[in-house]
C-alpha positions in Angstrom: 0.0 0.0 0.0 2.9 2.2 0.6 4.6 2.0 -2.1 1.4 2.4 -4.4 0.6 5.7 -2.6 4.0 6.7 -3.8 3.7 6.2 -7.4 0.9 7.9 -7.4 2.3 10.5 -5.5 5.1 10.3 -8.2 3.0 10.3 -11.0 1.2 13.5 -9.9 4.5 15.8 -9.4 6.0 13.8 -12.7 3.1 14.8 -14.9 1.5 18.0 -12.4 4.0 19.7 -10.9 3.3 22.7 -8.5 2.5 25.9 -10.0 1.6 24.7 -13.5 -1.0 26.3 -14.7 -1.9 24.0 -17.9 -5.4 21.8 -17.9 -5.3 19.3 -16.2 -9.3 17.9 -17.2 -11.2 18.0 -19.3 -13.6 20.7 -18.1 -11.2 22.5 -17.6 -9.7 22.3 -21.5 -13.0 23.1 -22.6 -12.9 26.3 -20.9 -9.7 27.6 -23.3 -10.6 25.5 -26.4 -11.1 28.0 -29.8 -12.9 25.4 -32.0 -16.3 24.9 -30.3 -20.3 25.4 -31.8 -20.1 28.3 -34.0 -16.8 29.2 -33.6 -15.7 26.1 -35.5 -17.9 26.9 -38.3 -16.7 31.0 -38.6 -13.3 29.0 -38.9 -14.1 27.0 -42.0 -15.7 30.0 -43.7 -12.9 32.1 -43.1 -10.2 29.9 -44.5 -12.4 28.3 -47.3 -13.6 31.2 -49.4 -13.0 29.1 -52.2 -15.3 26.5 -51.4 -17.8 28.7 -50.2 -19.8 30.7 -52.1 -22.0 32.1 -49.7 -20.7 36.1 -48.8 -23.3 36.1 -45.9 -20.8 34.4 -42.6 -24.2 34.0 -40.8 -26.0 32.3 -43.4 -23.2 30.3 -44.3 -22.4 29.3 -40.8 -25.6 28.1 -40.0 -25.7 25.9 -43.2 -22.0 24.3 -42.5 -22.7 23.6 -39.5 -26.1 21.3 -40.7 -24.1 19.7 -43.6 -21.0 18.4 -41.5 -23.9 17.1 -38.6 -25.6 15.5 -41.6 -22.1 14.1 -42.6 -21.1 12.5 -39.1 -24.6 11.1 -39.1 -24.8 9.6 -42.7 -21.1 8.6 -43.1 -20.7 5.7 -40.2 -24.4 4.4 -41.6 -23.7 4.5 -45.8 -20.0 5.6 -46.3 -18.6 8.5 -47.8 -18.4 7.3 -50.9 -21.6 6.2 -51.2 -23.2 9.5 -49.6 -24.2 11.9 -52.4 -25.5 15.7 -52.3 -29.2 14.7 -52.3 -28.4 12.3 -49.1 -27.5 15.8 -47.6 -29.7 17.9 -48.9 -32.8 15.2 -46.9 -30.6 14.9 -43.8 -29.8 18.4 -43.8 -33.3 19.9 -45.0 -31.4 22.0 -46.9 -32.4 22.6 -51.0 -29.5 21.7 -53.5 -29.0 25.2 -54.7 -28.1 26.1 -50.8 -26.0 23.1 -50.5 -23.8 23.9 -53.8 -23.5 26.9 -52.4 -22.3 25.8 -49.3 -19.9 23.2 -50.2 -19.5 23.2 -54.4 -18.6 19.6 -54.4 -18.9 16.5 -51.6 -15.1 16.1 -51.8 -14.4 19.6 -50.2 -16.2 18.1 -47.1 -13.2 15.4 -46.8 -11.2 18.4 -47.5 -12.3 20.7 -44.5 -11.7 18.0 -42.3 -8.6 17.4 -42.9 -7.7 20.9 -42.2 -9.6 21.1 -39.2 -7.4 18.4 -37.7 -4.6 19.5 -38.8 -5.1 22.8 -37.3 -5.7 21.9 -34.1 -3.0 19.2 -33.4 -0.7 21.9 -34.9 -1.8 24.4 -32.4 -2.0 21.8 -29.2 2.2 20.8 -30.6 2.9 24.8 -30.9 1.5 25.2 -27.1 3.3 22.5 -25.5 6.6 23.1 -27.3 6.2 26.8 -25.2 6.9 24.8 -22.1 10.5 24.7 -20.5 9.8 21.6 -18.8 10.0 18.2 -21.3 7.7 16.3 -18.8 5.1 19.1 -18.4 5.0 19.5 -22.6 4.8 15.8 -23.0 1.4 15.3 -20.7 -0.1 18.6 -22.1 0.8 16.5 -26.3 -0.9 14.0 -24.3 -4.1 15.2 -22.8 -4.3 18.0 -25.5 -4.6 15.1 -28.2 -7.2 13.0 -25.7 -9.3 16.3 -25.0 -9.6 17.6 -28.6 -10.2 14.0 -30.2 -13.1 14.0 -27.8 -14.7 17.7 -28.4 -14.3 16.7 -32.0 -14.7 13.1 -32.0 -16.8 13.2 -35.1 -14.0 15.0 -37.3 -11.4 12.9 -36.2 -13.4 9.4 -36.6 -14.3 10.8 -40.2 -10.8 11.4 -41.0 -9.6 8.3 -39.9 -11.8 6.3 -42.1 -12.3 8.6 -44.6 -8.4 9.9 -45.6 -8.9 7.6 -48.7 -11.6 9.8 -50.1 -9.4 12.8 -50.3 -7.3 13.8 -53.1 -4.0 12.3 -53.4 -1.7 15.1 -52.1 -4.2 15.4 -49.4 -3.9 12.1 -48.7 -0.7 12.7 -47.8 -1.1 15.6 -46.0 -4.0 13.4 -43.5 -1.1 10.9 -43.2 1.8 13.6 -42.0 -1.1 14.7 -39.1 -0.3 10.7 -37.5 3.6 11.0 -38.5 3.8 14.6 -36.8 2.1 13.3 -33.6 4.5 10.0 -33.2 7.2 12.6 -34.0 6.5 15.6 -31.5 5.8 13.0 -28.8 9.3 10.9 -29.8 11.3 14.5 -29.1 9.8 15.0 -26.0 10.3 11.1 -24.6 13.8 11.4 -25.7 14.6 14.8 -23.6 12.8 12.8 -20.2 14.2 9.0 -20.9 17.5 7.1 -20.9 17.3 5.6 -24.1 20.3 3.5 -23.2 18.8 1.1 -20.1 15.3 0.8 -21.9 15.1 -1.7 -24.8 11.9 0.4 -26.3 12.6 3.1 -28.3 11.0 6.7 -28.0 9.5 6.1 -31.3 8.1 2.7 -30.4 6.5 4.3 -27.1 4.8 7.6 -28.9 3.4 4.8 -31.1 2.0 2.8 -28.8 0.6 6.3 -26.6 -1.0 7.6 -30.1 -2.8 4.0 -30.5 -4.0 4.7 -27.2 -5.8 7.8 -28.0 -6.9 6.4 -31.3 -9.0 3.7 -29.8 -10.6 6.6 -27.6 -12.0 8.4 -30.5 -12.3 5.4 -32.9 -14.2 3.4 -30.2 -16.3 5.7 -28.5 -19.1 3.0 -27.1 -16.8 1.2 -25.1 -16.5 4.7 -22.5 -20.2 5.5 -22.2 -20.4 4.1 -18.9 -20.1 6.9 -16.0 -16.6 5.4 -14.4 -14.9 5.4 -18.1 -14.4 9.2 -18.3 -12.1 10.9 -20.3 -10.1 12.0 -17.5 -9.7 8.5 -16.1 -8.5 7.3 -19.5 -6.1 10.3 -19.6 -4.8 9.5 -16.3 -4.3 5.8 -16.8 -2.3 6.6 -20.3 -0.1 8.7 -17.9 0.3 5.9 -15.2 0.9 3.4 -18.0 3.5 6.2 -19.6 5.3 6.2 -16.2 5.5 2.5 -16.1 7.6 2.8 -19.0 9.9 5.5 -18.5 
């Protein structure tokens, strides 16, 4: 019993030291997270004027934000493939003339997406690397990736599934997201590790972390039950982390 309540007591200064002030739940990422409701959707419309050719932000907002719900709901049931522009248009309620103006073809949907998860990993990455501390930067990669794959589970399930419905360079660019992420999280392990008494590499451990917070978001149904919460998950990824290092 003793030496349990030590780990743990380890694990909290490891991954929360003193006088951090990072999130350290979920609730409490919410709080400072950009991309939620109609935020989100003022983001699209302002870095796709080329898909969009609605001038009106609120009007075009309000549409975007109906088309990708229609898309989370249709895709898991039909496929992306096999959803077309009048599936939307009867999920969405939506007439084609305001969906082509919306989105000018279904593939800029896949498109979107991509960018959308791009731009957030980015930014979670830019935020951590601020940090001094290796250990503190490496739980914020951590949670930051857990916490925005769940307030945009749909978006990063789609993508997932979906990267082979985008354009080939885009394709590439969906697959750079998972590289970046094994990558950013290998730097940091190999700043906090001795690589020389472990026989796993850094890059073998970020792997096995990012498969961790795949099956979160890829998986959702197994954590609907009250004592699965995101926060426990986050905190037995960290334990399990510790055990390695």
């Amino acid at each position: 019993y003793i030496r349990q309540t030590a780990l743990k007591g380890t694990l909290r200064y490891m991954f929360n030291p003193p006088n951090k002030q990072h999130p350290t739940n979920y609730k409490q990422f919410l709080k400072t997270f950009s991309y939620k409701d109609k935020v989100l959707y003022r983001t699209i419309f302002e870095r796709h004027p080329d898909k969009i050719k609605l001038s009106k932000e609120k009007f075009a907002v309000n549409n975007l934000e109906k088309i990708f719900g229609a898309t989370f709901q249709l895709v898991p049931k039909i496929g992306f493939q096999a959803m077309s522009l009048r599936d939307l248009s009867s999920e969405t309620g939506l007439s084609m003339g305001g969906l082509y103006s919306s989105i000018s073809y279904k593939e800029n949907i896949a498109i979107i997406v991509k960018d959308i998860v791009a731009i957030v990993c980015s930014e979670l990455v830019e935020k951590a690397n601020a940090e001094e501390d290796a250990k503190i930067a490496l739980e914020q990669v951590i949670r930051g990736y857990l916490y925005t794959s769940t307030a945009l589970q749909p978006w990063f399930y789609f993508l997932y599934f979906e990267t082979r419905s985008l354009p080939l360079p885009e394709q590439e660019a969906s697959k750079n997201i998972e590289l970046e992420q094994v990558s950013e999280m290998s730097l940091l392990l190999d700043k906090i590790r001795d690589s020389e008494t472990s026989p796993v590499s850094s890059e073998d451990i970020a792997t096995m972390m990012l498969a961790m917070i795949q099956e979160r978001y890829l998986k959702p149904w197994k954590y609907k039950t009250p004592d699965k919460t995101i926060d426990d998950y986050a905190e037995h990824c960290l334990a399990l982390l510790q055990r390695l290092l």
